[in-house]
C-alpha positions in Angstrom: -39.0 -48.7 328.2 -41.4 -47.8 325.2 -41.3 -44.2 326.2 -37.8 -44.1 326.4 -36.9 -45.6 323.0 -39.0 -43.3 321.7 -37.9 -40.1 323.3 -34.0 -41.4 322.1 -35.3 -43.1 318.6 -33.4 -46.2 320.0 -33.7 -49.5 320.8 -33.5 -50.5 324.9 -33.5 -53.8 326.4 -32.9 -54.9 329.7 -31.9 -58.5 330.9 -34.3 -59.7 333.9 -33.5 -62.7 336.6 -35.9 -64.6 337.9 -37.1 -62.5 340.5 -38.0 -59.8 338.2 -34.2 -57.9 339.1 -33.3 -56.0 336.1 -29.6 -57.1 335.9 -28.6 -55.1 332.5 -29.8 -52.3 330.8 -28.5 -51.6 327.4 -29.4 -48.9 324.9 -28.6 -49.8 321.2 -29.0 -47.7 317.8 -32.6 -47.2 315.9 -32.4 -51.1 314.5 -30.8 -53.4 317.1 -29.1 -53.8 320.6 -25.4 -55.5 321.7 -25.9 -57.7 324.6 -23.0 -57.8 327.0 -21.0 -60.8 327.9 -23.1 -62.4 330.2 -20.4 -65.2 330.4 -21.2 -68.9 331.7 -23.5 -68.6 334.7 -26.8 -70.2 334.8 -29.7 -69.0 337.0 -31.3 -72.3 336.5 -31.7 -75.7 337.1 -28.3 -76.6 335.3 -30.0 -76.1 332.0 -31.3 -72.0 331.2 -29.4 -68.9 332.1 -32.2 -67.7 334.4 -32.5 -64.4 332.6 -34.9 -63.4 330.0 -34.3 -60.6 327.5 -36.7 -57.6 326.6 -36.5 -55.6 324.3 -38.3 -52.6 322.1 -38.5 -52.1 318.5 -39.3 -48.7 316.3 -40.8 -50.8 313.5 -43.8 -49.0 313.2 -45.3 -50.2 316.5 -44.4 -54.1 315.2 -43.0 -56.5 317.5 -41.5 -59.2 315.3 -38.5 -61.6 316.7 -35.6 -61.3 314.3 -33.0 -63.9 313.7 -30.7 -62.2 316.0 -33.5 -62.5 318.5 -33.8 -66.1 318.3 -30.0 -66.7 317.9 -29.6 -64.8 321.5 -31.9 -67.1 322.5 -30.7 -70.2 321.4 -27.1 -69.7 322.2 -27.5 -67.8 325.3 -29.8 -70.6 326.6 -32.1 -67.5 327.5 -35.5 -68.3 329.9 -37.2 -66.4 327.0 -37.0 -63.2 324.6 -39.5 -60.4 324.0 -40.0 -57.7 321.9 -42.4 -54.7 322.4 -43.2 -52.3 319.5 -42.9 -48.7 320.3 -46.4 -46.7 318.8 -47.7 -43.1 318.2 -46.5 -41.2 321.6 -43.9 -44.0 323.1 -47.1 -46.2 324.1 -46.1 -49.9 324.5 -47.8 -52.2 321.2 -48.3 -55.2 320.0 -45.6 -57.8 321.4 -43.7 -61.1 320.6 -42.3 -63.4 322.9 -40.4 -66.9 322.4 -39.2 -69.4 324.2 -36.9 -72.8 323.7 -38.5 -76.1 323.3 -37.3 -79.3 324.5 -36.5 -82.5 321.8 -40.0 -83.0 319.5 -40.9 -84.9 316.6 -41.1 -82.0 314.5 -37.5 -81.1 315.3 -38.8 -77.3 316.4 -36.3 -75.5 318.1 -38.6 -72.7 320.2 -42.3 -71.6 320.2 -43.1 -68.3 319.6 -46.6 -66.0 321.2 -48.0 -62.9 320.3 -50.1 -60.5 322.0 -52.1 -57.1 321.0 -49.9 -55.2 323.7 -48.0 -56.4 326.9 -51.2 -56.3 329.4 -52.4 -59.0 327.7 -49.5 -61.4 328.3 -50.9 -63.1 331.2 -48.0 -65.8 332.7 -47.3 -66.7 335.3 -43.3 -66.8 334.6 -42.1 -68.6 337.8 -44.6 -71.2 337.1 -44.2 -71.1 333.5 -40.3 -71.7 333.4 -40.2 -74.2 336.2 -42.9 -76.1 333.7 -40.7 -75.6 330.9 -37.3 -77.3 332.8 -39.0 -79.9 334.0 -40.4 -81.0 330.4 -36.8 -80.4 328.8 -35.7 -82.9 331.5 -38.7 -85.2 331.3 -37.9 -85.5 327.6 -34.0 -85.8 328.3 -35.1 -88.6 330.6 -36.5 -90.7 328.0 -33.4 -89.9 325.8 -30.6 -91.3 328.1 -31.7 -95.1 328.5 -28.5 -97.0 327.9 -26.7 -95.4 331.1 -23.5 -93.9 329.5 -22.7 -90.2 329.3 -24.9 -88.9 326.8 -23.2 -87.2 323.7 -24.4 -85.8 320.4 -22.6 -87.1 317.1 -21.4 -84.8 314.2 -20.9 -86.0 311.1 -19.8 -83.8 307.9 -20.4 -85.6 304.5 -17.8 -83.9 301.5 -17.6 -85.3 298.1 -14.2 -86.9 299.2 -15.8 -89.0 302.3 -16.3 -93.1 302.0 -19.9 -94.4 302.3 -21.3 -92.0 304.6 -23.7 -95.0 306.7 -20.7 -97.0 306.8 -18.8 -94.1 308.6 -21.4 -92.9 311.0 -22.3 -96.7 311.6 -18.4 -97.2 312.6 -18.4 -93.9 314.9 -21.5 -95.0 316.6 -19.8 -98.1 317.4 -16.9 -96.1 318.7 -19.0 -93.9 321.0 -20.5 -96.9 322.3 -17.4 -99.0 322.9 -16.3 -95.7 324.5 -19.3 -95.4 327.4 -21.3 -92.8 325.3 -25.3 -92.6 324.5 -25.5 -91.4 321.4 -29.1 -89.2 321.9 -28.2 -87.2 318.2 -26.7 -87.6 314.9 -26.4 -84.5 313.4 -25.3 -84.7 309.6 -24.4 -81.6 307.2 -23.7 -82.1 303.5 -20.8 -79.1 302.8 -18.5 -79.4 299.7 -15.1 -79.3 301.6 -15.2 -78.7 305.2 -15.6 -75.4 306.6 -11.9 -73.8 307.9 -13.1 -72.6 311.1 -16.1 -74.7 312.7 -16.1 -77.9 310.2 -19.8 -77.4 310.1 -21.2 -73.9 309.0 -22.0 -70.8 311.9 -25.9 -72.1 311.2 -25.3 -75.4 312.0 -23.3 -74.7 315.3 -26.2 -72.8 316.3 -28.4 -75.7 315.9 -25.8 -77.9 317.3 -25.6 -75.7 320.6 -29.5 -76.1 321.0 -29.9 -79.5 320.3 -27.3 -80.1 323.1 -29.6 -78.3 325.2 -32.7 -80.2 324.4 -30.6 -83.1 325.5 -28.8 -82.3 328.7 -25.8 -83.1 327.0 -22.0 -81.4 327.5 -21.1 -83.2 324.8 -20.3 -83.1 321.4 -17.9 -85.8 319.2 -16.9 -84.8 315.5 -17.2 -87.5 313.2 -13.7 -86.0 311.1 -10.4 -84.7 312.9 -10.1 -81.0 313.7 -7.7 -78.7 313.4 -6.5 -76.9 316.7 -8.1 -73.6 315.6 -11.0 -75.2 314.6 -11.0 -77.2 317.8 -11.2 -73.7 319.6 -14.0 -71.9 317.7 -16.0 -74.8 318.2 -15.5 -74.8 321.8 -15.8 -71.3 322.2 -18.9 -71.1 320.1 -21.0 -74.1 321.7 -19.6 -73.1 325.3 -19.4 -77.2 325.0 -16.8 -80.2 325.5 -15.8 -81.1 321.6 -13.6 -84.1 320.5 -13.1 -85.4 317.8 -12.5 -89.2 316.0 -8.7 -89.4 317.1 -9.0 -88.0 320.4 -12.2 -90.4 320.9 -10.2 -93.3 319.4 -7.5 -92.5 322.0 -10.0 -92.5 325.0 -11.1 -95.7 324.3 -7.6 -97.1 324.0 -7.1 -95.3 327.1 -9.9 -97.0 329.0 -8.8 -100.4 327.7 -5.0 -100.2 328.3 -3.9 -102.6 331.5 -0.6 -103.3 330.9 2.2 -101.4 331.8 3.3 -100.7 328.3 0.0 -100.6 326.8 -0.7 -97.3 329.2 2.5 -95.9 328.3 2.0 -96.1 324.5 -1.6 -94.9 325.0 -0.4 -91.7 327.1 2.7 -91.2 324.5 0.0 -91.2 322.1 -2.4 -88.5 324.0 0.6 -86.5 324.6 1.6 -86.2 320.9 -1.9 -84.9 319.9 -2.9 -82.8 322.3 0.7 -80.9 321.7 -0.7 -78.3 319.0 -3.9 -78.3 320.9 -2.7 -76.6 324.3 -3.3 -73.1 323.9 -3.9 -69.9 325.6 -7.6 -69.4 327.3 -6.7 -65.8 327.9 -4.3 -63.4 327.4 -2.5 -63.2 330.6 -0.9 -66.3 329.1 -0.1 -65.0 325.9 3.5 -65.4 325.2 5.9 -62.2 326.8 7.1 -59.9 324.2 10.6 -58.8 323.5 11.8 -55.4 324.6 12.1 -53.6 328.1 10.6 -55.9 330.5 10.0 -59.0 328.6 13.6 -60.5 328.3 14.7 -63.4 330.5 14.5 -66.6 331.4 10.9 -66.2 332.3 8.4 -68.7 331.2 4.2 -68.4 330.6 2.4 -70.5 332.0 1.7 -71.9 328.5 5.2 -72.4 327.6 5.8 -74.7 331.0 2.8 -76.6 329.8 4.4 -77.3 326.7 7.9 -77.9 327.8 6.8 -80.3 330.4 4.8 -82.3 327.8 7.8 -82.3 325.3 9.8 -83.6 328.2 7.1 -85.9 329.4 6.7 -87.3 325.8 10.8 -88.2 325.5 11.1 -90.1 328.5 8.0 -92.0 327.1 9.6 -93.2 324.1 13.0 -94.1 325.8 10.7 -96.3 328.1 8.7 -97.9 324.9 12.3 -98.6 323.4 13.8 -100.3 326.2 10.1 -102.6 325.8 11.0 -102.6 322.1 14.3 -104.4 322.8 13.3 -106.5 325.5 10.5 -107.8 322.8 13.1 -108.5 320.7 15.1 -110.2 323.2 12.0 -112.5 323.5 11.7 -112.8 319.4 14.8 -113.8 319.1 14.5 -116.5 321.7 11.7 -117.7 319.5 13.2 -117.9 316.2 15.9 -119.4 318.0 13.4 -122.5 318.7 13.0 -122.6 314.8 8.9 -122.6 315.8 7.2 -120.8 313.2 4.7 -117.3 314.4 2.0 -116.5 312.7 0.3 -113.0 313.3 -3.3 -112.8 313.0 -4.3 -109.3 311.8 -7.6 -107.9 310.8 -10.1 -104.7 311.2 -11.1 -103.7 315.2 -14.2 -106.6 316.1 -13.0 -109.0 313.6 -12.7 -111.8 316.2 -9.2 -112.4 316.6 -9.4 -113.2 320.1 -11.8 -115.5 319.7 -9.9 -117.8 317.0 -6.9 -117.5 319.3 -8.7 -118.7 321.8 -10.4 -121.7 320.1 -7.0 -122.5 318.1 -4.9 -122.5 321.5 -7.4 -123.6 324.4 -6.7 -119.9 325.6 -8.6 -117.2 327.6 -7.7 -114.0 325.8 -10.1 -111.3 326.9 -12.7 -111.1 324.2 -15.7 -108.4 323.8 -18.1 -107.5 321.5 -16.5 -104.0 321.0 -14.0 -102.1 319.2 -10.4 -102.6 320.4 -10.9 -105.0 322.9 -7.0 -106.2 322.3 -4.3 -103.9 323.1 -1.9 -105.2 323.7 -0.2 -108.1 321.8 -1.0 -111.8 323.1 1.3 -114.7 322.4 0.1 -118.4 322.5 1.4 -121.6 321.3 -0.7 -124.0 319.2 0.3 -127.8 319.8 0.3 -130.2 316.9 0.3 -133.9 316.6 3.4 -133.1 314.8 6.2 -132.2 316.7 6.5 -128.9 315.3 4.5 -126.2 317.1 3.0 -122.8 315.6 3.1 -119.4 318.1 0.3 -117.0 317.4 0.3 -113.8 318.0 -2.4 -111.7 318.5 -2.2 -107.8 317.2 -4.3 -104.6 318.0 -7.8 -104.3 315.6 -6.7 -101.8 312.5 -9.5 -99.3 311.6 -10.2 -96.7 308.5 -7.2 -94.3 308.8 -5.9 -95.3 311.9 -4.8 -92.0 313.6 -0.9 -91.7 312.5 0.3 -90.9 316.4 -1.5 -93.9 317.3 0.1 -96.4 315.0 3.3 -94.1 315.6 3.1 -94.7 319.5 1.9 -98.6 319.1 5.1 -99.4 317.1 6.5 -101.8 319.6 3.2 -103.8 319.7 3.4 -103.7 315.9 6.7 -105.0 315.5 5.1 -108.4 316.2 4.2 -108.1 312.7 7.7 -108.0 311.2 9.1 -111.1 313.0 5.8 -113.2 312.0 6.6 -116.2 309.0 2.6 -115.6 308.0 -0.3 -113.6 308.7 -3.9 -114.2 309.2 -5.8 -111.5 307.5 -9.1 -112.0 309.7 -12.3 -110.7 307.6 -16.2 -110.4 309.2 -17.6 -111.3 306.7 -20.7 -110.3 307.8 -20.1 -107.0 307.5 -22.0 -105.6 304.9 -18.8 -103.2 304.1 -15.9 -106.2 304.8 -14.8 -105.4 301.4 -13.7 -101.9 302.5 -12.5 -103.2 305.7 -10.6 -105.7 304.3 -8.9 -102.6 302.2 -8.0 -100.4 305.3 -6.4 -103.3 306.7 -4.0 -104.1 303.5 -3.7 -99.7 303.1 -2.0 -99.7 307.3 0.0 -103.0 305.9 1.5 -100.7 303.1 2.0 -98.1 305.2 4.1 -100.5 307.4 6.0 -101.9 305.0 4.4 -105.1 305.7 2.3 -105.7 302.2 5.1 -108.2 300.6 4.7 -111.0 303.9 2.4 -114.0 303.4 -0.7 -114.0 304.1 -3.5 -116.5 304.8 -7.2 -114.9 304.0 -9.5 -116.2 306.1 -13.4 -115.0 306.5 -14.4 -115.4 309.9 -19.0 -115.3 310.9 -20.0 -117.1 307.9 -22.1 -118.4 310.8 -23.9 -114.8 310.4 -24.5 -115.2 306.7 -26.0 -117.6 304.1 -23.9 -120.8 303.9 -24.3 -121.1 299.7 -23.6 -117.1 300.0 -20.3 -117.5 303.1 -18.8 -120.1 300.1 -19.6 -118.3 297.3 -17.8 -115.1 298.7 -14.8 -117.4 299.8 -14.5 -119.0 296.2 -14.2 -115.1 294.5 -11.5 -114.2 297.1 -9.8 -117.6 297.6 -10.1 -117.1 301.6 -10.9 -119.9 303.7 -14.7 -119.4 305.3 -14.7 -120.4 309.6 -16.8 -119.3 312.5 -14.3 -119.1 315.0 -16.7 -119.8 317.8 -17.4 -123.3 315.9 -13.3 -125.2 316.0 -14.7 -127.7 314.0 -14.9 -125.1 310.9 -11.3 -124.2 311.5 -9.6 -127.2 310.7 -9.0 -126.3 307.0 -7.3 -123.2 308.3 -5.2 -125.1 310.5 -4.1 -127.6 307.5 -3.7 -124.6 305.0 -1.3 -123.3 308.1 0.6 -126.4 307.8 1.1 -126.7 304.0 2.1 -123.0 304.2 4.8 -122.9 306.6 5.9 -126.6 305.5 6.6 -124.9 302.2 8.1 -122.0 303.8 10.7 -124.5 305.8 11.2 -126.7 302.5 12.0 -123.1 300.7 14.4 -121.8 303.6 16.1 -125.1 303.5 16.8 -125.4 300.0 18.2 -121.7 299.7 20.7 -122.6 302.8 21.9 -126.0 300.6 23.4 -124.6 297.5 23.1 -128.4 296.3 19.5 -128.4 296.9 18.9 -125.4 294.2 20.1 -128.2 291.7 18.0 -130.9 292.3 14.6 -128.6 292.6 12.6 -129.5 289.6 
């Protein structure tokens, strides 16, 4: 090889397997050489290519790896690069070699060796490889303790993000109410996210070998992509990439049970991944116009998206027919003059559980995100004749995808038909205040902000007492631990005064005699 760059002053490099096959052969200019798509195969246990790249350089006899080196490394998932300097007379000199290094506490991506010339490089590579998957898997081991698919997080914090903890803290909890092992959190500070890959071509790079390091497939973005930026990622990485709708909508699509909840989960799937379906190569490109491309013909892309168009009508028909047989069942309610009050409140707020305590029920409850999907209806019984029915609503989260609440409007029409609401507050959250605010923001965005509502701050069992009433003085909201009824009884009363007031109102404004005796 030495003696042939230097008889045509350029660069050669050949791609070897593991049993020392020369598979490529490429000849660049004096400076650098173009590897060929070597595409997605892997020679190795799952994990490297099974190729290793060498190469020559004209430097003056020096070997040193250049970026370009180490990025063919790193994204090509190479067993190893070399470089051999070319000296006086094409002799082979000094050499560098590199090669990827599993997950370390000093975060090092590869370790790099040098020799004085190529006889001295004395490895054994079958052994040496084989040593070096089984430590990346060892290490990978160690990684994936909790059991769920493992899966690296990417977060990208812009001037125009909320607390950036508060955010990664929520997505974590997403990814785990989801079935995923978090093994990475990879964070990048960028002024306005980057049009293309989110993060910056760098950071990809890093991200593709830190997914290496950890056996992982794949990767969730902390922010929403774009299609196109969905697709260079992806690409790029040569890795599965979602992002926080998409993971937001698996997890609803795990939980769903009910017949409607499934279809409003798949209406909801449908509607985003629309834009996304696209063309992976360009014998589905769309046919051109002219001789030849007229017709009724249809891609195979085009079929895709018609179907899903088509899918996603019959979808909503079915969710109206629920919607009016929902308000068949409302009706009947307000029929039975019995007052329903809604309880609403951010994902993992406990709702369930207070409906539970307050009714003598057994709604599903789980310590995770979303564990209600669908609404649940029970009635409360008082020593009073007059009865309450509670609903029970779907946990609201910071911006709530819009095709989500779009496709969820039949479980949110409960809302509209309620006489009060429980806004439901952890208050052990150390961001319930910003909580509490993406709640009231989806209630706007509903049209819902003018209906009554009850504050109530639910865990004070989880907090100081002198603190839990301090906090419920300053927002007038009435502290519980909904695991503990006996704490819930000045909610029940304020519940009583509320809607008695409500009845007293309703009844006055329907006796025009009434309005005259009011005080």
């Amino acid at each position: 090889m030495a003696f042939i760059s230097e008889d045509l002053n350029q660069v050669v490099a050949v791609l070897v397997d593991r049993k020392g096959k020369v598979e490529e052969v490429m000849v660049g200019d004096a400076h650098r050489v173009y590897l060929p798509d070597i595409g997605r195969r892997r020679g190795g246990a799952g994990r490297f290519r099974g190729l290793r790249l060498i190469r020559t350089t004209l430097d003056d006899g020096t070997a040193e790896l250049t970026r370009d080196d180490l990025t063919d490394l790193s994204k090509l998932q190479l067993d190893m690069v070399m470089t051999i300097g070319v000296g006086a007379g094409g002799y082979p000199g000094a050499c560098q070699w590199a090669h990827l290094l599993p997950e370390n506490p000093d975060n090092q991506l590869w370790r790099t060796f040098e020799a004085e010339s190529p006889d001295e490089v004395d490895v054994e590579f079958d052994i040496f490889i084989r040593e070096v998957e089984d430590e990346f898997q060892r290490k990978a081991d160690q990684l994936i303790e909790t059991g769920g698919d493992p899966a690296m997080l990417v977060y990208v914090s812009t001037p125009d993000n909320r607390d950036d903890e508060t955010e990664i803290e929520e997505l974590q909890d997403l990814c785990r109410t989801a079935g995923l092992n978090v093994v990475d959190t990879i964070v990048q500070n960028r002024t306005q996210i980057h049009p293309k890959y989110a993060v910056g071509k760098g950071k990809i790079e890093e991200i593709t070998l830190r997914a290496l390091q950890y056996d992982c497939d794949l990767v969730v973005f902390g922010q929403d992509l774009e299609p196109n930026q969905l697709r260079a990622i992806t690409d790029e990485t040569d890795l599965k990439v979602i992002d926080r709708t998409q993971l937001i909508l698996d997890i609803f699509a795990q939980r769903a049970q009910s017949k409607d909840g499934k279809l409003q989960v798949e209406l909801a799937q449908l509607k985003y991944s629309l834009p996304r379906l696209h063309s992976r190569n360009t014998g589905m490109s769309r046919l051109q116009g002219g001789i030849g491309g007229r017709g009724p013909g249809e891609t195979k892309l085009e079929m895709e998206r018609r179907r899903a168009r088509e899918r996603i009508q019959r979808l909503e028909d079915e969710i109206d027919e629920i919607s009016k047989q929902r308000q068949v069942r409302r009706k009947r309610r307000s029929q039975s003059d019995i007052p329903i009050v809604s309880v609403i409140g951010y994902t993992n707020a406990g709702k369930s559980t207070l409906l539970n305590g307050l009714t003598q029920s057994e709604v599903q409850v789980e310590n995770k995100l979303f564990a209600t999907l669908r609404p649940t209806t029970r009635r409360l019984r008082y020593p009073r004749p007059k009865d309450i029915i509670f609903t029970d609503t779907v946990g609201f989260i910071h911006e709530l995808p819009p095709d989500l609440v779009s496709a969820f409007r039949a479980t949110l029409e409960e809302l509209y038909e309620a006489d009060l609401l429980i806004h439901l507050v952890d208050v052990s959250a150390h961001n319930f205040e910003e909580r509490m605010a993406a709640v009231n923001d989806i209630l706007r965005e509903l049209d819902l902000d003018e209906k009554e509502q009850i504050l109530v701050f639910n865990k004070i069992d989880k907090i100081d007492e002198q603190a839990a009433r301090s906090l419920a003085n300053t927002y007038d909201a009435i502290p519980i631990s909904a695991i503990d009824l006996e704490t819930t009884q000045p909610l029940i009363e304020a519940l009583e005064n509320r809607l008695l007031r409500q009845s007293q109102a309703e009844d006055a404004s329907s006796d025009p005699a009434e309005e005259w005796r009011q005080p």
